[in-house]
C-alpha positions, 0 to 999 in steps of 0.5 A, spaced: 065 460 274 062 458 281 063 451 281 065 449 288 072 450 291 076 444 290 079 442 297 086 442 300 090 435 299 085 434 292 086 432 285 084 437 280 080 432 274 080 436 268 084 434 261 090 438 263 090 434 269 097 435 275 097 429 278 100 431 285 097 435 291 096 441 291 098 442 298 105 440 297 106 446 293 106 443 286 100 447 283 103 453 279 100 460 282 099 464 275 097 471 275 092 471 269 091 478 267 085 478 259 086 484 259 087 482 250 085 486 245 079 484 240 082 478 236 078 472 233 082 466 232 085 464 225 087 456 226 084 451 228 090 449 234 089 446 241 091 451 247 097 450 250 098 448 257 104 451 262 105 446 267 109 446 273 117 445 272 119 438 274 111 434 273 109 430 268 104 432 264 099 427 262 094 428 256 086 427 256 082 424 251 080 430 246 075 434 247 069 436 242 070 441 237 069 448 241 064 453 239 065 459 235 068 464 241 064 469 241 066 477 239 065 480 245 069 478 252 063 477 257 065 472 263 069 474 269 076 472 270 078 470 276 085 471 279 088 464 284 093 464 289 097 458 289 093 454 293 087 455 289 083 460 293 080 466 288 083 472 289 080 476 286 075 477 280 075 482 274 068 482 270 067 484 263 071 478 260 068 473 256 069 466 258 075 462 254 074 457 250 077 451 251 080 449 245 080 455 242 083 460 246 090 458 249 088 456 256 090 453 262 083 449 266 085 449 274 078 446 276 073 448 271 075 455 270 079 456 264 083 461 263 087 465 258 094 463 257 099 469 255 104 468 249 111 468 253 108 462 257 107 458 251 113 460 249 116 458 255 113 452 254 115 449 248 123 451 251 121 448 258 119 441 252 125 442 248 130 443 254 126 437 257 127 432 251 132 435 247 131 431 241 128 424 238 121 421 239 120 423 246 120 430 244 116 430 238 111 427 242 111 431 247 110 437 242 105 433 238 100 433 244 100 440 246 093 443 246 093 447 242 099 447 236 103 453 236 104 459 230 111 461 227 111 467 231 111 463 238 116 459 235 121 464 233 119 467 241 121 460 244 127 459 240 130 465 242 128 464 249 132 456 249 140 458 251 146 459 246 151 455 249 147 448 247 143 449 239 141 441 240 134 443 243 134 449 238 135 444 231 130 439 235 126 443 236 126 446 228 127 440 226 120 438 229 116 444 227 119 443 219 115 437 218 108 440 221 103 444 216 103 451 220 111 453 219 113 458 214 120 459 212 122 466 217 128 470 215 128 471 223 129 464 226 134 461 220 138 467 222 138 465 229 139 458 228 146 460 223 147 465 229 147 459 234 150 454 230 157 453 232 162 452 226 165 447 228 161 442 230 156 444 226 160 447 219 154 441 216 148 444 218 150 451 217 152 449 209 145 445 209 141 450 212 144 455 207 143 450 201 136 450 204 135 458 204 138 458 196 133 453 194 128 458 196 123 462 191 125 468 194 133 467 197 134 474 197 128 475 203 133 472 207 139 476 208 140 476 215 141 468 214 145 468 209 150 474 212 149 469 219 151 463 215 158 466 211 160 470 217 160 464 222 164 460 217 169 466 217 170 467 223 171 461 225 177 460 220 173 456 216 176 459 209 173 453 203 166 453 205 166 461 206 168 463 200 165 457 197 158 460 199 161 467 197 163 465 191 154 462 190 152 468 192 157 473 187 155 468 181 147 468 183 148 476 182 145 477 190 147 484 193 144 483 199 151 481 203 152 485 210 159 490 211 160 485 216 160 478 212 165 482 208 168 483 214 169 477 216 171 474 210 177 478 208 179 477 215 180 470 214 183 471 207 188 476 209 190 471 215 192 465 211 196 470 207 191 470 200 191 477 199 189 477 192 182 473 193 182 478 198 182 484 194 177 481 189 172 480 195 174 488 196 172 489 188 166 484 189 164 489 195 165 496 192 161 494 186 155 492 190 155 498 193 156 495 201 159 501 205 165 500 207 165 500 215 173 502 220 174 495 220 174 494 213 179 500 212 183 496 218 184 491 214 184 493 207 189 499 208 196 496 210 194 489 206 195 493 200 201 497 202 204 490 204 202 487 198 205 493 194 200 497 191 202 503 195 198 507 191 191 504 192 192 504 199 193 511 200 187 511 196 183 508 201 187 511 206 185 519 205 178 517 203 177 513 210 179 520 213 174 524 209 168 519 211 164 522 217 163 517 222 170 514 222 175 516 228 183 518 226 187 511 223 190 507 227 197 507 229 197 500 226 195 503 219 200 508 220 205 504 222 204 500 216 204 505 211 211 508 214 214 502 214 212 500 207 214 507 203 220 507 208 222 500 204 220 503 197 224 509 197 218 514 197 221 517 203 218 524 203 211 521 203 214 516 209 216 523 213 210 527 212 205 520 214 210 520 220 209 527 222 201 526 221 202 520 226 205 524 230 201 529 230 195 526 231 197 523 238 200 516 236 206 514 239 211 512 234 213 505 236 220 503 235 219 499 229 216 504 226 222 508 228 227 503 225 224 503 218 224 511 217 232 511 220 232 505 216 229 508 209 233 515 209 240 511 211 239 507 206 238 512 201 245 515 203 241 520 207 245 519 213 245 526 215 237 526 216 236 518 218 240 520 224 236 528 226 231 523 226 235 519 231 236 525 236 229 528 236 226 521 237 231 520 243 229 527 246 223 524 245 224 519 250 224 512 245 228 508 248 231 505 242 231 497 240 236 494 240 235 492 232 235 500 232 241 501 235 244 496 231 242 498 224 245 505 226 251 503 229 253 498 222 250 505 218 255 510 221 260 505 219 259 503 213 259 510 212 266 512 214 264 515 221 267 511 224 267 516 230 260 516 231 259 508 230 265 508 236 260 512 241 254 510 238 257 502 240 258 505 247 251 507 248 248 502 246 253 497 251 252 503 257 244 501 254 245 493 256 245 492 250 249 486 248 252 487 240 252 482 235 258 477 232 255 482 226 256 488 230 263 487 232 264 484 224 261 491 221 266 495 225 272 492 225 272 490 218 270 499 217 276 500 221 280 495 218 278 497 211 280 505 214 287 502 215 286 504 224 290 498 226 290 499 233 282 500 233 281 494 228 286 490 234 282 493 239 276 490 237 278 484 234 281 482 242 274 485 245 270 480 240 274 475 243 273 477 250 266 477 249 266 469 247 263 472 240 267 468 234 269 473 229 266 470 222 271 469 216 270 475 213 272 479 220 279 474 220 280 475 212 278 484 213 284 484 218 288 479 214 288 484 208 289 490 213 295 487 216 298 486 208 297 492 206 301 494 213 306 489 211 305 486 218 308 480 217 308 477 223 302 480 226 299 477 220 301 470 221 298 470 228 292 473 226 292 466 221 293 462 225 288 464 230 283 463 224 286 456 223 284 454 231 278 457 230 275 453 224 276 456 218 280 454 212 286 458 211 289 456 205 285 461 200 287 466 205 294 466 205 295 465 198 290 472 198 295 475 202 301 472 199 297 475 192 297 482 196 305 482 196 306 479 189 302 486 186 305 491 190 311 488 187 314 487 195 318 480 194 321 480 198 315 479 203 312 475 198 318 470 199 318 471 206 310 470 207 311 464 203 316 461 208 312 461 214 306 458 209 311 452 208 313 452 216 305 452 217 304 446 212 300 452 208 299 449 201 299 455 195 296 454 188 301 452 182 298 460 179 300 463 185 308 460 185 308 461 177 305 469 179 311 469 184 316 466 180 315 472 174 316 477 180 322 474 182 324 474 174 322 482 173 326 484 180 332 480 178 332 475 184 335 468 179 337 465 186 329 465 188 326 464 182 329 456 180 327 453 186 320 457 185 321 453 178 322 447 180 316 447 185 312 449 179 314 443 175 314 438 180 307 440 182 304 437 176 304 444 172 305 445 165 310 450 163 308 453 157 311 456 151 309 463 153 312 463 161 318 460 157 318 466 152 318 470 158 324 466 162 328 468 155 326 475 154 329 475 161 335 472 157 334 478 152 335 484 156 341 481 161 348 484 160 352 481 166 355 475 164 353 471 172 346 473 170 346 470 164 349 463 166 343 464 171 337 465 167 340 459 162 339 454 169 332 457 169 331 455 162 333 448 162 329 447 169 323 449 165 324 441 161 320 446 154 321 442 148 323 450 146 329 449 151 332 443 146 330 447 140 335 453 141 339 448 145 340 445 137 339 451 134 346 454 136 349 447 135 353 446 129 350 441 123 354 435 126 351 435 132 344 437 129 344 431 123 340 436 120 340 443 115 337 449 120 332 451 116 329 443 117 330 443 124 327 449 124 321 447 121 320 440 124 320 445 131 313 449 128 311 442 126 310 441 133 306 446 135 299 446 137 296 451 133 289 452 135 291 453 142 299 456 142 298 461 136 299 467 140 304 463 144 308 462 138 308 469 134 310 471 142 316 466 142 318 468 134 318 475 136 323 475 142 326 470 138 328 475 133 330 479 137 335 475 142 337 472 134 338 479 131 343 481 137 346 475 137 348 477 130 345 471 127 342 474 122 341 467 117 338 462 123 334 469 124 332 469 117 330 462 117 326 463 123 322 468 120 321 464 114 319 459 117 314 462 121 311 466 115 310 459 111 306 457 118 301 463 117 303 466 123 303 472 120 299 471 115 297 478 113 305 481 113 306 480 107 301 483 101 302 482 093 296 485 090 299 485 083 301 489 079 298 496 083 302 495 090 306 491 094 306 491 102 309 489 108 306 490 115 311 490 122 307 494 127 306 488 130 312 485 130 319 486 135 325 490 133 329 484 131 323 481 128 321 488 123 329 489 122 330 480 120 322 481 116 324 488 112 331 484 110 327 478 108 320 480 104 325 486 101 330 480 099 323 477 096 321 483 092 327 484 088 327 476 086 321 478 083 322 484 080 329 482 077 327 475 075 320 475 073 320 482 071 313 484 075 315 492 078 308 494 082 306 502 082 308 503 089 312 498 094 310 500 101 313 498 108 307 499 114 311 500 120 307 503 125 310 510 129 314 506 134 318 502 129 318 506 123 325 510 125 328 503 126 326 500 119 328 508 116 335 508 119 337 502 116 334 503 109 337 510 110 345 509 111 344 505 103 340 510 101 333 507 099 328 511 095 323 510 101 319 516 104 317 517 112 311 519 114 307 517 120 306 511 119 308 508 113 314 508 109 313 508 101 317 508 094 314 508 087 317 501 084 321 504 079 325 507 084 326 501 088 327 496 082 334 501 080 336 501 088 336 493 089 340 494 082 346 497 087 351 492 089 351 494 096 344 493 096 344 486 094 350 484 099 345 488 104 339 483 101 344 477 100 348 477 107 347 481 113 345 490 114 352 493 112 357 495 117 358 502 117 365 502 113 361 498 107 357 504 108 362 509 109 365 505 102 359 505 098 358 514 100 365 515 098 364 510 091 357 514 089 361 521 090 368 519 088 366 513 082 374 513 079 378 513 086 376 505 087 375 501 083 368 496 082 371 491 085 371 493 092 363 494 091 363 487 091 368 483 095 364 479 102 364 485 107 365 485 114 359 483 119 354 489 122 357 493 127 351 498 129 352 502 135 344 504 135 337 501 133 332 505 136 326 501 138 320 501 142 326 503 148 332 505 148 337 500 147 345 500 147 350 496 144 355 493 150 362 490 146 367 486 148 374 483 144 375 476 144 381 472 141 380 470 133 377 463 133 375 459 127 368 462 124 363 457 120 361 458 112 357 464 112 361 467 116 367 473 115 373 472 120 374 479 125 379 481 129 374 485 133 370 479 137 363 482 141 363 479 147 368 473 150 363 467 150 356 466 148 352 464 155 350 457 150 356 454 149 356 452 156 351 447 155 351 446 148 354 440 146 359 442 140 358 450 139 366 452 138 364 447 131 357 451 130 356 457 127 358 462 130 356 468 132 359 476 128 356 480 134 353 479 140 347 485 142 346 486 149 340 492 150 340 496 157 
């Protein structure tokens, strides 16, 4: 220890040499302080040497191997300023072993080296070569080689923005005899490693840490690892590891690891693997932490499981260390309930948000008003309403909105006016949805004035009204019949775009079924005027009404144009057209509705145009051309129709007195399973007709004709039944009952049906009276009056008179499912066809056919004409 001092200007020759003057400044003054517990050292590493900042360091041959420290420190340490100059010395230590201790030589003194200077230097190298041979080198020639501690200490001293330095520096020490694996450096080495340009030597550093013996030693890295991947939203590799260590059975994953990761899960919208990862979390016993409430609480309200988040959420409240919920999760769960309808659960977390200091953010508020109106609690949404506005919230413009539309649609047009009024004094400007919502509400409550004002203050606004708006006013404007306001409103609809053809027809439909059509007509001239085009459904639906309210004059060009529009009339709107007929009494009507049937161009139309002609113009028998006419006759689509047209038919046949041509229409019909199930033959028990579902004429022509066939068989074939029985029904049994009662059948009334023994019934058509009943047409009142006077008086006539021809039917009343009255007329004599007995008293002066049909003065005309009122 007193070797000569070096001079100033001089070079130190030593094996750790500093090739540079001293005097420059360049010689690190070290204040080297053995004031070291006993140690003896336990590796054979050279010392480490700390160099000046900036100089080269430069390594001598190897010195001989160093003799065992002594146990005791002997020698004296000097203290050197930076000179070199001895300060001062402390006795009692032992000298350093070069080789041995950790030294630094400045001459031929030796001195200890501290361990955060050797760390210091082992950073100051790896910052100088950060990585490749030179920096191998460099730490391969070091004096003496470091331990595993004093490398954690230097990695931990290189700077966490560049981890070039650090990997070189591990990447060397991996390789070197000394390093044992520490959970410290490779938690540092995964904390300084940034995801994104360094996802590999993570995931590798992590596989390495695996493939341990002992990876469960290392919780520190793996938690590092898995929440470096997380946080920096690298969500395949992180659950990828997560997934290895849930299948290796390891528990050692930190609160924030799971934190990181269900973070990331919840981001990108998995929240079903997130609720796994929470699962995996609660069965490993890891603590769950605020953040983790934070996030899982309003995940699984979002997700539907309310229950569950409730859950979590009062277990959060009763954990200790755990400030109040945020106003976040607060807002969430409202929001949540609110929408599922459990509203008084949404009330009372909306008082305890409040209560516990948070401030209710205007979208909490919009789902609790939203939430209570839309459960009908209007009244309760809008007490919320005002105790928020003395609150002083200043209501959104979608909270404005929702209850202005709410109080709308809730017949609280009042409110909704006021509240619209606010919100535009707030500086809000309404919606096209907004101004739809109040003026269809006022439209729909039949305020015209309020409806238009709105309507023109839309416009004002630049807002567009939608078509439901134009189409709410239109049907106002119907219902008000404003024609003409109505026809503006139209057309504005036309300028703005929108189809109006649907429109008016729906208005055209409006007046059709309140039965105004008178409107209807005028509504559809302004259409026709405007080129608006109606539906043939339409036209056909207006010309019906035009036919019920007596308008003939309306209804032909309504026909025609039905026709000319490619529309086929059916034979149920031709039936109707001859109802119509049917039902008429003046005789200006009736050539009216003749015109209309013969605009309907229906095959039907020539049927009873041939019908009432003579045999000469027909060609043919009336029971032949009958049937080539049901021939002709769809019946898998027109069976209905059909039975229609045979029943007003009848009827219009029956009124007209021609009783055969009805008969044969009836037969025919039947032969064509028509009514199919009229007529029962059940042998020798029971026979029955049933005519509930048949006209008056039809049930009068088919009781005639189905009696006439019953007594064939019981006189010919000599089959009698038990009974014979006639159902009616309650609305046709009078009639059937009167007429059979002026011959005095043996049939009994009751409710519904009409009813006699066999026996009775084959004695009552033995009567003569009965079989020209039968045979001919219903017995007039005189035959009737005759027959009376015959059965009480039988020897002041003779039997004779029973069976002379009798005259034609002259009923004055046949009840039915209406009233119905018998108009008569006089008319000359004219020549009758077979059939037929002459009449000094005519019905009516001329039958509305026998303008239009060839040869009727040589048909068959009609005993009587009934007209019903």
């Amino acid at each position: 220890m007193d070797e000569p001092k070096p001079k100033k200007g001089t070079l130190v020759k030593s094996p750790f040499t500093c090739r540079e003057p001293r005097g420059r400044g360049g010689v690190i003054a070290m204040l080297l302080r053995v004031g070291l517990a006993r140690r003896r050292l336990t590796t054979a590493a050279l010392p480490l040497s700390l160099a000046a900042r900036g100089r080269r360091v430069s390594t001598g041959p190897s010195p001989p191997p160093p003799p065992p420290p002594s146990a005791e420190w002997t020698d004296t340490v000097d203290y050197l300023d930076e000179s070199g100059e001895v300060l001062s010395s402390a006795p009692g230590a032992r000298a350093a072993v070069p080789g041995a201790d950790a030294t630094i030589l400045s001459g031929s003194s030796a001195h200890p080296l501290p361990r955060p200077a050797a760390a210091a230097r082992l950073a100051a190298l790896a910052l100088r070569f950060r990585s490749g041979p030179s920096l191998s080198a460099a730490l391969s020639a070091l004096p003496s080689q470091p331990d595993p501690a004093l490398l954690l200490l230097a990695a931990s001293s290189l700077p966490a923005s560049d981890p070039t330095p650090l990997l070189a520096l591990v990447a060397w020490a991996r390789v070197q005899p000394w390093f044992v694996p520490s959970d410290d450096l490779s938690s540092l080495l995964a904390a300084r490693l940034a995801p994104a340009t360094h996802s590999s030597e993570l995931l590798s550093l992590f596989d390495d840490t695996l493939a341990l013996p002992d990876p469960a030693a290392f919780p520190k890295t793996l938690n590092a690892v898995l929440s470096a991947l997380a946080t920096h939203g690298l969500l395949e590799p992180a659950f990828f590891c997560f997934k290895r260590l849930r299948d290796a059975g390891f528990r050692i994953l930190e609160t924030h690891a799971y934190n990181a990761l269900l973070s990331l899960l919840l981001t990108r919208g998995l929240a079903f693997k997130a609720f796994e990862v929470l699962d995996e979390m609660s069965s490993s016993g890891c603590a769950l932490d605020e953040g983790t409430y934070e996030l899982v609480v309003p995940a699984l309200a979002r997700a539907g499981r309310i229950d569950a988040a409730r859950k979590m959420f009062d277990e959060m409240r009763k954990r200790e260390g755990i400030g109040r919920a945020s106003a976040g999760m607060y807002g969430v769960l409202v929001d949540v309930l609110a929408k599922a309808g459990r509203l008084d659960a949404a009330m009372g977390m909306y008082r305890e948000m409040v209560a516990v200091g948070h401030r209710a953010s205007p979208a909490v508020s919009t789902a609790m008003v939203e939430g209570l109106v839309r459960a009908g609690k209007l009244d309760a949404g809008m007490e919320l309403w005002e105790e928020m506005r003395r609150g002083g919230l200043r209501p959104s413009f979608g909270l404005y909105t929702m209850v202005v539309e709410a109080n709308a649609r809730s017949g609280r047009l009042d409110v909704a006016t006021q509240l619209f009024g606010d919100m535009e004094k707030s500086g809000f400007f309404p919606t096209p949805a907004t101004y739809a919502c109040l003026v269809e509400m006022h439209a729909s409550a039949g305020q015209v004035d309020a409806a238009m004002r709105l309507y023109h203050s839309m416009a004002n606004a630049g807002q567009r009204p939608g078509l439901s708006t134009f189409t709410a006013l239109l049907m106002m404007l119907a219902n008000k019949r404003m024609l003409d306001l109505a026809a503006k409103v139209l057309l504005e609809m036309k300028a703005s775009g929108f189809p109006i053809e649907v429109t008016a027809s729906d208005l055209l439909m409006i007046y059709i079924k309140e039965g105004s059509t008178e409107l209807a007509l005028r509504w559809l001239r302004f259409m026709g005027s405007a080129g608006i085009r109606t539906n043939n459904f339409i036209i056909r639906q207006l010309f019906e009404s035009c036919m019920k309210t007596g308008l003939y004059d309306s209804a032909r060009p309504l026909l025609e144009t039905y026709v000319a529009g490619a529309a086929k009339v059916d034979l149920i709107l031709y039936t109707s057209i001859l109802a119509h007929l049917v039902r008429c009494q003046d005789e200006g009507r009736e050539r009216a509705i003749m015109d209309i049937l013969s605009v309907s161009k229906h095959k039907a139309h020539d049927f009873m145009c041939g019908l009432f002609t003579g045999p000469e113009q027909r060609k043919k028998p009336v029971l032949s051309f009958v049937r080539e006419f049901f021939q002709g006759i769809d019946y898998d689509n027109e069976e209905s129709a059909a039975r229609y047209f045979v029943n007003v038919l009848l009827n219009y046949l029956v009124l007209m007195g021609q009783m055969n041509r009805a008969r044969c229409i009836w037969k025919v019909a039947y032969e064509n399973k028509l009514f199919a199930k009229a007529i029962v033959f059940d042998q020798h028990i029971a026979w029955s007709l049933d005519v509930r579902n048949l006209s008056v004429g039809a049930a009068l022509v088919a009781t005639v004709h189905t009696l006439h066939r019953f007594r064939k068989r019981m006189l010919y074939y000599g089959v009698v039944p038990r009974r014979i029985k006639l159902v009616t029904g309650p609305t046709l049994k009078m009639v059937v009952a009167q007429v059979l009662a002026s011959l005095e059948s043996p049939f009994e009334v009751s409710k519904v049906v009409l009813r006699a023994p066999g026996d009775s019934v084959l004695e009552w058509f033995k009567k003569p009276i009965v079989q020209q009943f039968l045979l001919n047409e219903i017995p007039s009142k005189a035959d009737v009056l005759m027959h009376r006077l015959n059965v009480m008086f039988p020897s002041s006539a003779p039997e004779v008179r029973s069976l002379s021809i009798p005259r034609s039917l002259s009923m004055s009343r046949i009840a039915g499912p209406r009233q119905k009255k018998l108009v008569t007329y006089r008319q000359p004599k004219r020549r009758l066809g077979s059939g037929e007995a002459s009449q000094a008293g005519q019905p009516r002066s001329s039958c509305p056919w026998a303008s239009i049909v060839p040869g009727y003065e040589d048909a068959e005309l009609p005993s009587s004409h009934w007209h019903w009122c």
